[in-house]
C-alpha positions as a Markdown table, in Angstrom:
| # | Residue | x | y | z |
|---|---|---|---|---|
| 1 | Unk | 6.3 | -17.3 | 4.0 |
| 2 | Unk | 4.9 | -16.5 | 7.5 |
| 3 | Unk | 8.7 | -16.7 | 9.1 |
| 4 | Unk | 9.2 | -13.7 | 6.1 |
| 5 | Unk | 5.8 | -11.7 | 6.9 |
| 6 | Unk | 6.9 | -12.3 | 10.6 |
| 7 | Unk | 10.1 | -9.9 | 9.8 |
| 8 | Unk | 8.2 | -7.3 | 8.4 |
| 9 | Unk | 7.8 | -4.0 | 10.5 |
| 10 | Unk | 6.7 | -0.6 | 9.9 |
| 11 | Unk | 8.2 | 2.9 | 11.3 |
| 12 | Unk | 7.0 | 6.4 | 10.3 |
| 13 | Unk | 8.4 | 8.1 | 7.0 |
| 14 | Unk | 10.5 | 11.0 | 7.7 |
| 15 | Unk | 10.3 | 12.9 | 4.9 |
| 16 | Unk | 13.8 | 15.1 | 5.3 |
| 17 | Unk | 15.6 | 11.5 | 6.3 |
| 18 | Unk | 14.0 | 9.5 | 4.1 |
| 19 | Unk | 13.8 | 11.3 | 1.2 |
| 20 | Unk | 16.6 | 10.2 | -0.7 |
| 21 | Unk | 15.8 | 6.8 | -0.3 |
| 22 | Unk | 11.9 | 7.4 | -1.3 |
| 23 | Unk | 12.9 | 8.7 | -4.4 |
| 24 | Unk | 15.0 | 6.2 | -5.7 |
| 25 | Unk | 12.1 | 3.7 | -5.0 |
| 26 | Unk | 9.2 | 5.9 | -6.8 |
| 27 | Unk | 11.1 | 7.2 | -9.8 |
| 28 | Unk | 12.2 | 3.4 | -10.6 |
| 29 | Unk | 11.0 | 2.3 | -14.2 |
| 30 | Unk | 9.5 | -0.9 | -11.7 |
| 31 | Unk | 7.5 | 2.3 | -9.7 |
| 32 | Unk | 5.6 | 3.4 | -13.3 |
| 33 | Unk | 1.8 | 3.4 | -11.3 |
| 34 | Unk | 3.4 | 5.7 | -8.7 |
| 35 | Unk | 2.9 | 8.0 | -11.0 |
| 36 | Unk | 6.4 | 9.8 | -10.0 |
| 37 | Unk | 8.8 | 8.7 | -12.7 |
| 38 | Unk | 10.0 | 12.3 | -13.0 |
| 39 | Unk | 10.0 | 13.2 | -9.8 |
| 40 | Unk | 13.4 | 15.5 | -8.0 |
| 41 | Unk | 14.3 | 14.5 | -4.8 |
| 42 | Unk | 12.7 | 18.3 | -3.7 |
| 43 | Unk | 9.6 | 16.9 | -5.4 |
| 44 | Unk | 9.5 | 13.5 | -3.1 |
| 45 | Unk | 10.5 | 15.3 | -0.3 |
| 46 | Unk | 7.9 | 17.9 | -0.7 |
| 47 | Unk | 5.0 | 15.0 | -1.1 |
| 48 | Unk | 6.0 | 13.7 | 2.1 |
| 49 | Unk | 6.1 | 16.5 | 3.8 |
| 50 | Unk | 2.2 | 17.0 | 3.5 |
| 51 | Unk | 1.3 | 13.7 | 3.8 |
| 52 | Unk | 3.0 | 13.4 | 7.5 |
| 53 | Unk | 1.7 | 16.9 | 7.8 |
| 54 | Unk | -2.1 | 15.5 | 7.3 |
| 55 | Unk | -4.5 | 14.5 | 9.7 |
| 56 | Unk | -5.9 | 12.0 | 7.4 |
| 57 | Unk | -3.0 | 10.6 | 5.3 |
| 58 | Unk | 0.2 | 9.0 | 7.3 |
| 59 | Unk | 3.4 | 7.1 | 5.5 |
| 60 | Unk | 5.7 | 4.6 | 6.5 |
| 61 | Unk | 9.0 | 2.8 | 5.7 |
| 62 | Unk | 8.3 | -0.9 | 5.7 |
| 63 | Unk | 11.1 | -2.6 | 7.4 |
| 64 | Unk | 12.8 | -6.8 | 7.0 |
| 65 | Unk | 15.2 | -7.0 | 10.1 |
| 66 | Unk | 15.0 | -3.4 | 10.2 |
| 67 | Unk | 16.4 | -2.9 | 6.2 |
| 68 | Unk | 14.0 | -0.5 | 4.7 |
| 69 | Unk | 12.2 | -2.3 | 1.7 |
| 70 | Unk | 8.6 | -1.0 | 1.0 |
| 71 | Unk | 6.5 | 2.3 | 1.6 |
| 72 | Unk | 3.2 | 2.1 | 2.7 |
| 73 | Unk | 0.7 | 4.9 | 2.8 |
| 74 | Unk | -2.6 | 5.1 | 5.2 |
| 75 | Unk | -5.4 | 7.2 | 4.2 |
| 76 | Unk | -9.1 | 7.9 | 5.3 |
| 77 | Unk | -10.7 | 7.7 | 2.0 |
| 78 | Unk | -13.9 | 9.9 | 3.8 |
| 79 | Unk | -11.8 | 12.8 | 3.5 |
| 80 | Unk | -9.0 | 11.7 | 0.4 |
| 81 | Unk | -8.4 | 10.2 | -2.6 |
| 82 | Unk | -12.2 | 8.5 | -3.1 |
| 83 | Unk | -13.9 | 11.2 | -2.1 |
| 84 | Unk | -17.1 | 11.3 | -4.5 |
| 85 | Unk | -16.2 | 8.4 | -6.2 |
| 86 | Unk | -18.0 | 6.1 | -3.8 |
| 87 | Unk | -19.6 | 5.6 | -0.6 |
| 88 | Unk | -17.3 | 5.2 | 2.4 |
| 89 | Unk | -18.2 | 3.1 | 5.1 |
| 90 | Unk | -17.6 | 3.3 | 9.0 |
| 91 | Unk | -14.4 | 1.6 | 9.3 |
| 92 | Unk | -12.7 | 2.0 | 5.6 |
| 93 | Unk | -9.2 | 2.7 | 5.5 |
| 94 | Unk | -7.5 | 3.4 | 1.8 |
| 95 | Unk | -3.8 | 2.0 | 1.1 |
| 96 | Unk | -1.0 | 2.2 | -0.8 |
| 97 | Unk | 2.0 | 0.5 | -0.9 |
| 98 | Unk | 5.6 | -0.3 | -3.0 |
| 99 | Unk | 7.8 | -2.5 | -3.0 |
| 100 | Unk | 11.6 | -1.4 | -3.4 |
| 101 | Unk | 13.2 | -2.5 | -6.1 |
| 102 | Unk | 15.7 | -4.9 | -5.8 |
| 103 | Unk | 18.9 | -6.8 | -8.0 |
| 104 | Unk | 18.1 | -9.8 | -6.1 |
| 105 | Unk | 14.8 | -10.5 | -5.6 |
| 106 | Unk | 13.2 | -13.0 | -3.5 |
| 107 | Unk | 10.4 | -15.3 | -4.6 |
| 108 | Unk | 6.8 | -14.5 | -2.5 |
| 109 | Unk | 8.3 | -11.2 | -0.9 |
| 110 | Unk | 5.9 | -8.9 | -2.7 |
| 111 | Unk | 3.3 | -11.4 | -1.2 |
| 112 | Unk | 4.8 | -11.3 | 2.3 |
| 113 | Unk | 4.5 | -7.3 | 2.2 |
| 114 | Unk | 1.0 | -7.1 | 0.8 |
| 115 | Unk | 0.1 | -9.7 | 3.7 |
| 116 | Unk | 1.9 | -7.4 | 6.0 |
| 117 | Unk | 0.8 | -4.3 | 4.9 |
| 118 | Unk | -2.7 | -5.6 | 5.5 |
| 119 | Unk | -1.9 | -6.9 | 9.0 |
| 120 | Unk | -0.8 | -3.8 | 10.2 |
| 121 | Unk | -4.1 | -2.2 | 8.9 |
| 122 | Unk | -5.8 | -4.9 | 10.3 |
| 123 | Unk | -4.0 | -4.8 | 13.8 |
| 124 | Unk | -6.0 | -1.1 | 14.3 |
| 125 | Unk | -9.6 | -2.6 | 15.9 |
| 126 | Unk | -11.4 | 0.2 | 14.4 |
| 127 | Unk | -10.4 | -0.9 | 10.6 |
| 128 | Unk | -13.2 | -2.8 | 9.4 |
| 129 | Unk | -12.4 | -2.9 | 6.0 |
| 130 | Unk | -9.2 | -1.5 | 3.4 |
| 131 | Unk | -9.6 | 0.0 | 0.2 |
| 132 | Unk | -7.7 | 0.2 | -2.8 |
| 133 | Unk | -7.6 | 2.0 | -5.9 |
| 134 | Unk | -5.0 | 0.6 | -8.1 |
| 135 | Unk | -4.4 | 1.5 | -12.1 |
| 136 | Unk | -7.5 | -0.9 | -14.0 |
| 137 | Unk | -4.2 | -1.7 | -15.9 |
| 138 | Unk | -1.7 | -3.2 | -13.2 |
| 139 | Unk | -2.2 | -6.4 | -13.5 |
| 140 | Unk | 0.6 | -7.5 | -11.1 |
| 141 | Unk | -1.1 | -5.9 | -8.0 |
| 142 | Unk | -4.4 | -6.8 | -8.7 |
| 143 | Unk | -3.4 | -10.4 | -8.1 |
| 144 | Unk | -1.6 | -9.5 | -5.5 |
| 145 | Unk | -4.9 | -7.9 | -4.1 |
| 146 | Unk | -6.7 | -11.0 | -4.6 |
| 147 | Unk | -4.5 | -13.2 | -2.7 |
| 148 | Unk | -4.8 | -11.1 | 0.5 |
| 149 | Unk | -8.8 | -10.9 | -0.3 |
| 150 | Unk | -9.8 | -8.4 | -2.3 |
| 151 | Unk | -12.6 | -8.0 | -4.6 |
| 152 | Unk | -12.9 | -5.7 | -7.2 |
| 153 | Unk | -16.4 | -3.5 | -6.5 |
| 154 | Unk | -16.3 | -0.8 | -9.5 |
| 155 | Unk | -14.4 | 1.3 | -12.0 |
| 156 | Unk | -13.9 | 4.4 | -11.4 |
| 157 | Unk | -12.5 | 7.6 | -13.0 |
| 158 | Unk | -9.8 | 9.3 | -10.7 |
| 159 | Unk | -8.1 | 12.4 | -12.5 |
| 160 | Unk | -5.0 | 10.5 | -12.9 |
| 161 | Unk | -6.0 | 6.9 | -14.1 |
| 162 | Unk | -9.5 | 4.7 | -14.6 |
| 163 | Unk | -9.0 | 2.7 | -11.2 |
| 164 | Unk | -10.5 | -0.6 | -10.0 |
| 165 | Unk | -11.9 | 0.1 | -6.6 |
| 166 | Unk | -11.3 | -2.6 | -4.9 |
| 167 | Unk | -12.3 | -3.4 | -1.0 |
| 168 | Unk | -11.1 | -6.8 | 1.7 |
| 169 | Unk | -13.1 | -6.9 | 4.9 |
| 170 | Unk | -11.7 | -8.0 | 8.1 |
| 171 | Unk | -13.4 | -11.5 | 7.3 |
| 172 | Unk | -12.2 | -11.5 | 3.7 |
| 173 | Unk | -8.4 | -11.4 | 4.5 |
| 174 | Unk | -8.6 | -13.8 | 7.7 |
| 175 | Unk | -10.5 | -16.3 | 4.7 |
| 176 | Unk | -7.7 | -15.2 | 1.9 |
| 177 | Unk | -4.9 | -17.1 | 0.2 |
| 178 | Unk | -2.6 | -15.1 | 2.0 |
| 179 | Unk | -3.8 | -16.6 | 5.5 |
| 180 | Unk | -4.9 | -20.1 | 4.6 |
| 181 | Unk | -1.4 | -20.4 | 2.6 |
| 182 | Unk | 0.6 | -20.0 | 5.9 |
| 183 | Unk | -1.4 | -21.9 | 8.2 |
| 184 | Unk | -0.4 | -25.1 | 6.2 |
């Protein structure tokens, strides 16, 4: 798997290029906790416009061999998405991130981009520790969170969803699954 994380980059989103591709991925039956199944491509567009307008919210197109396959979204939960709903700590960094959808899927890719999606947070010395907030119904990712070293903390009550809040330290993912599977 590390040859496959090792492939993984990430670039900026632009909204007006990569709109069309963006909403294909988040309107996708596989997308449902995107929460933008009936999204227009105005609508997607629109989204990403203010988040790469933000100061504190920034997306990207995740890259293998420089293919667009997964979004990823950086946000400073002191000023977004968790604000009031728990105390941020020096160093917290909130994340999102899909997967495209795909008629051939690979076995351990969704694994690969979680552990590269958490590398590039990582790779930023001043992250000390990423935080999730995932549907307390998506069972899929929350495994997938564990493996790169998260732990669940609380349950909290976004307008949207009931989310598990979920944080991995520095020391959590250099410990995880993720890390001690591909130094074997």
């Amino acid at each position: 798997m590390t040859a496959l994380v090792d492939r993984l980059t990430v670039r900026p989103l632009d909204p007006a290029a990569d709109a069309r591709l963006i909403h294909g991925w988040v309107t996708h039956p596989k997308a449902a906790f995107w929460m933008m199944q009936d999204a227009r491509l105005q609508d997607v567009e629109r989204e990403y416009t203010a988040i790469t307008a933000h100061e504190h919210h920034h997306a990207f197109v995740g890259l293998l061999d420089g293919e667009p396959v997964f979004l990823m979204e950086r946000y400073d939960p002191h000023h977004l998405e968790l604000v009031g709903l728990y105390e941020p700590e020096p160093g917290d960094v909130g994340m999102h991130f899909l997967v495209a959808p795909s008629d051939t899927p690979v076995h351990g890719f969704t694994r690969a981009v979680i552990t590269a999606v958490m590398r590039e947070l990582f790779a930023d010395p001043a992250t000390r520790r990423v935080v999730v907030e995932p549907d307390v119904r998506n069972a899929a990712v929350h495994a997938l969170n564990a493996y790169v070293g998260f732990t669940v903390v609380d349950t909290i009550e976004k307008p949207e969803k009931d989310a598990s809040l979920s944080v991995c330290t520095r020391e959590d993912f250099a410990h995880s699954e993720a890390i001690r599977g591909a130094a074997r």
